[in-house]
N, C-alpha and C positions, 0 to 999 in steps of 0.2 A: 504494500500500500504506500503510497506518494500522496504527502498533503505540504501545499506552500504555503509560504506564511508568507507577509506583506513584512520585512523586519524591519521598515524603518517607521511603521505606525504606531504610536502610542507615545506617554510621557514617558517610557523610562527605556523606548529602544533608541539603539539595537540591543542593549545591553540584558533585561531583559527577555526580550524574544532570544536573543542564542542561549542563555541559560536553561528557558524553559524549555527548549528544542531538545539540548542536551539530555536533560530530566526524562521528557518525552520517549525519548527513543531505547532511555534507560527499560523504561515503563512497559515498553511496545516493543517485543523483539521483531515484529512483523511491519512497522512503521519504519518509512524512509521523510525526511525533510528538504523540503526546499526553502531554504532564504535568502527570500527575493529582495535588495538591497544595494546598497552601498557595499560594495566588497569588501574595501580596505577597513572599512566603519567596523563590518562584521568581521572581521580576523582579529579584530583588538581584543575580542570579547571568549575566541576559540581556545583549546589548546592546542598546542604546537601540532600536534600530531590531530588533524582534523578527522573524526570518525565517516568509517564507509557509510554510515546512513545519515550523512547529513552532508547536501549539496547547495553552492551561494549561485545563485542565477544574480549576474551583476546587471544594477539599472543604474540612473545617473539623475534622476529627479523623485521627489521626494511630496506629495500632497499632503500639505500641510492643515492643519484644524480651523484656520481662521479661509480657505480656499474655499471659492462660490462653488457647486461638488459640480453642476453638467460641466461649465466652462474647465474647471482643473483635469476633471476625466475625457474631455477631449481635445485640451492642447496638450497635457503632460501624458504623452502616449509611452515614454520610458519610465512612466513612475513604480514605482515600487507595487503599488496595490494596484494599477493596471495592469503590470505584467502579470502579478499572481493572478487574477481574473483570467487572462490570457490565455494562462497557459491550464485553466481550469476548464474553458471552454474549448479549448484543442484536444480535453483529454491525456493531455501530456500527467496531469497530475487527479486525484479522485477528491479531493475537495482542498478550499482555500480557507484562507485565514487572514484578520487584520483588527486591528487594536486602533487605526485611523479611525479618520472621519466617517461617521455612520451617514452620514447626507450620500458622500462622494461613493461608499462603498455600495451606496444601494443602486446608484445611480450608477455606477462601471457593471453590477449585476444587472441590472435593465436592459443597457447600450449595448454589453458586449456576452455574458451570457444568455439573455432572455428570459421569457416567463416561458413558468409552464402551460400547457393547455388547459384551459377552465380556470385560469388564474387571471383576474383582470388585477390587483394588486398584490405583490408579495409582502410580508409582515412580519416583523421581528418579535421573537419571541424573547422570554427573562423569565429566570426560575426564581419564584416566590417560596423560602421556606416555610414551613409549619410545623404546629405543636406534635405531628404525628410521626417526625422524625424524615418526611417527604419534603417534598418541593411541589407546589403547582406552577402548572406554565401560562404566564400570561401573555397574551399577544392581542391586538400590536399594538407595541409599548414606544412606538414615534417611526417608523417608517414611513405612515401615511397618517396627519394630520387629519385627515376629514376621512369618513366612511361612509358608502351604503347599506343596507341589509343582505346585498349577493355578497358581500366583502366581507364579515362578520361570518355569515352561512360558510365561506371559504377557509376563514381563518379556522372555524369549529373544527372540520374534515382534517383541518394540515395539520391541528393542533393533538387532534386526538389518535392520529396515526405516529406520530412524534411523540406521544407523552407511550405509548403502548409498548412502538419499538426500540426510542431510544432512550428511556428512560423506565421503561419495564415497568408500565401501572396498565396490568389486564384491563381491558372494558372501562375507558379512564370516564370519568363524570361531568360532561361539561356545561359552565355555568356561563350566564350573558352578567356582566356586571352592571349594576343598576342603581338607584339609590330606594327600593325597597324590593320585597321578595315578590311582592302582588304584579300579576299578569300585565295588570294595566299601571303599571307604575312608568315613571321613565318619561323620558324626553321621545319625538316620534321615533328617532331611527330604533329606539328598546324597543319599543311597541310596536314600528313594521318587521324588527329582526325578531321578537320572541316567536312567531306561528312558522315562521322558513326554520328554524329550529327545531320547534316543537315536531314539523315533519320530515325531519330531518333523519338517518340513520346512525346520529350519532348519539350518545347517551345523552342526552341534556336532561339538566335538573330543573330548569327556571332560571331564575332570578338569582344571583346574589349579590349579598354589600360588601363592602370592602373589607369593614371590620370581619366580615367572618371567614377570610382568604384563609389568614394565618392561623384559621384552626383545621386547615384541610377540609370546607365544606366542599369544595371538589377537583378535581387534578386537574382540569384547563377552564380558563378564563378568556375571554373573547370580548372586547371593546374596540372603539376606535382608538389611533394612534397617540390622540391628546389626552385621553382621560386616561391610558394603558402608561405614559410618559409620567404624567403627574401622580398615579399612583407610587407609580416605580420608585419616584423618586422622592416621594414622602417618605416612605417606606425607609430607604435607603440613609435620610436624613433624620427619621426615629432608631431608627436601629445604630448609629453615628451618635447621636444624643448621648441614650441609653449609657453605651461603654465609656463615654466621656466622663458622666455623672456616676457611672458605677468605680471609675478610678479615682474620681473625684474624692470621693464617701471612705473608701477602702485605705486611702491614704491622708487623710487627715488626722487620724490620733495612731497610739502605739498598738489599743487595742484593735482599732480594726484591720492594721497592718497583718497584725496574727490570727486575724479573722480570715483574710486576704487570702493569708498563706496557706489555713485548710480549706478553703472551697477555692483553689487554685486551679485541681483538676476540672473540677465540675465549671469551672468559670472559662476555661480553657475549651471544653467539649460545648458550650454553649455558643462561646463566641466561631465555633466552626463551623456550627449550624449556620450560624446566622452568615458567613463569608463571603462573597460574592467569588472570592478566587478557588473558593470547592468547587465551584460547580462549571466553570472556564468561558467558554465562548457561549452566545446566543445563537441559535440557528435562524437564518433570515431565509423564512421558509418560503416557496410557488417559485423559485428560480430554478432554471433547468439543471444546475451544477449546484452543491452541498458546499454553502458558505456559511462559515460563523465568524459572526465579528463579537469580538473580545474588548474586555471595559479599558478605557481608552488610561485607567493609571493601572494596570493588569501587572502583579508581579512574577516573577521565574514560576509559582506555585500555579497560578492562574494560566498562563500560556502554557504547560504543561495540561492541564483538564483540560483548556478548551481545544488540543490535540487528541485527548484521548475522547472526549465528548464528539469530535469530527469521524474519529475510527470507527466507532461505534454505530454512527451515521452511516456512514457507509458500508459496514462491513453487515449490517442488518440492510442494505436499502433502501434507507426510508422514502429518497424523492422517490423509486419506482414502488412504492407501497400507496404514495400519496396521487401518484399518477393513475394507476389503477381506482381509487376510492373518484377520484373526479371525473374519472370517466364516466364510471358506476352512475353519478350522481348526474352528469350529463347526458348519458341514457336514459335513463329516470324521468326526466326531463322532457326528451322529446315523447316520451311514449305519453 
C-alpha cells in the first residue's frame, strides 16, 4: 500500500509529517510513504540512512493557509498538496494526505480528482468522542457552508458506510442534528431532510441535540457545513477549557498537587479520549480517491493515525463500498 502525504502542510511541517511517516510505517509493515515536499526541507528531519518504505516526490511551491484555495490550486500546479492529489488521481498512490489548507484541499479534490457518482457535494467528516469509550462521526463539519436535503441524504449513506467499515460500529445509528428531538422541530432544510431520511436505508434515529453527541446517542451525525464547523469547534474549545482549568485547580496548593499525582493515570486515559491526535486524519468523503486531511497543528502522534486511519480506508474499500450504497440509492430512485 502507497499513501502521500502533502509534507509541507500544516504548523509544524515538514518536521512533523517525517516523524509521523517514520512512526507510520513502524506501525504498518505493509505501508509505503510518499512525501511530497521540499526535498532538502525533508532530509533535515530523516535519518541518514533513509528507510525502503519511505519515498520524497520533490515539489518547489508550497500552498500556504492564508492562499485564496481555487486560485493557489491552479497557478501553484508544483505545490506540494497538488502533486499529492496528482498523483492520487493517477493511481500512482491508494490515498493522500494533508494537514494544509482544508479550503485548497477540497478544492484540488474537486478540480483534479472529482466526485463520485450521486455525489453533488463531498463532506468532511470529525470524530466526536463519547462517554461510551467510541467516537461518533460528524459531517460536514465546513466543506460546504450551505446545504440541501439530497446533500444531508448523501452525507447519511457516506457516513454510515464509513463509520461501519472504517471504524467498525455494525449497523451504525444515524442522527440529523437539530435543536430539539420532535419531527417538526428545526429550521426548513431539518424539516425537508428529516422524511428523505426517515426513507432512507440507513438506520436513522431522528433528531438529535448537540448536548446529547457526547453520550453516544448515535454513531453519525449529519448537518450542514456551518453548524457541523461550529459544533466542532465549541466542542474542541470546551474540551481546551476543561484541561486548562483542571491544571489550573491541581496545581494550586500542595494538596492537590498529590491529588494530581494519584488520579494521574486516570487523568492521562481521559485526556486521550478526549485527543484529536488518536484518532488522525478526517476523511473528506464522495471524492473519487481516499483523502484525509489532518488538523492543520497535527503532531508526529496524529500524522501517524491519520496514516493508519487512511490504511484502513483502503484496505476495507470504503469509496467502492460507498459507491455501490449510491448506486443502490440511485436505482431506488429511478424505479
Amino acid at each position: 500500500m502507497r499513501i502521500a502525504i502533502d509534507a509541507m502542510g500544516g504548523d509544524h511541517a515538514p518536521k512533523s509529517v517525517v516523524e509521523g511517516a517514520l512512526l507510520a510505517i513502524q506501525s504498518n509493515p505493509s505501508l509505503t510513504v510518499v512525501l511530497v515536499g521540499d526535498e532538502a526541507a525533508i532530509r533535515q528531519h530523516m535519518p541518514a540512512t533513509i528507510p525502503s518504505r519511505i519515498e520524497i516526490q520533490h515539489t518547489t511551491e508550497v500552498i500556504e493557509a492564508e492562499d485564496e484555495p481555487v486560485r493557489a490550486v491552479r497557478r501553484k500546479k508544483d505545490s506540494s498538496m497538488v502533486v499529492t492529489m496528482e498523483l492520487a488521481k493517477q493511481r500512482k498512490v491508494d490515498a493522500c494526505i494533508s494537514a494544509g489548507n482544508t479550503g485548497a484541499l477540497m478544492t484540488a479534490g474537486l478540480l483534479i480528482a472529482g466526485r463520485m457518482k450521486g455525489i453533488e457535494r463531498p463532506a468532511l467528516a470529525a470524530f466526536i468522542p463519547n462517554v461510551q469509550g467510541k467516537a461518533s462521526l460528524l459531517l460536514d463539519v465546513g466543506a460546504n457552508v450551505d446545504a440541501k436535503p439530497v446533500h444531508l441524504l448523501q452525507y447519511a449513506i457516506m457516513g454510515s458506510v464509513y463509520a461501519d467499515k472504517g471504524m467498525g460500529i455494525p449497523e451504525p445509528k444515524v442522527g440529523l442534528l437539530n435543536v430539539g428531538t420532535e419531527e417538526t422541530k428545526g429550521n426548513e432544510l431539518c424539516k425537508a431532510t428529516y422524511p428523505l431520511l426517515a426513507l432512507s436505508k440507513t438506520r436513522f434515529i431522528g433528531n438529535v441535540e448537540a448536548r446529547d453527541i457526547m453520550q453516544g446517542s448515535c454513531d453519525v451525525v449529519v448537518c450542514e457545513g456551518f453548524a457541523g464547523n461550529v459544533l466542532l469547534k465549541a466542542i474542541e474549545g470546551a474540551a481546551s477549557t476543561i484541561f486548562s482549568l483542571l491544571k489550573e485547580e491541581f496545581t494550586s496548593s500542595f494538596l492537590n498537587k498529590v491529588g494530581a499525582f494519584l488520579l494521574k493515570p486516570s487523568l492521562v486515559r481521559f485526556k486521550k479520549r478526549m485527543d484529536y491526535a488518536e484518532y488522525g486524519g478526517a476523511p473528506l468523503l464522495g471524492l473519487m480517491v481516499p483523502v484525509f486531511k489532518a488538523h492543520g497543528s497535527s503532531s508526529s502522534l496524529a500524522i501517524k493515525n491519520a496514516f493508519l486511519a487512511a490504511a484502513r480506508y483502503v484496505e476495507n474499500d470504503v469509496n467502492g463500498l460507498i459507491q455501490q450504497e449510491l448506486d443502490l440509492h440511485i436505482q431506488t430512485e429511478s424505479e
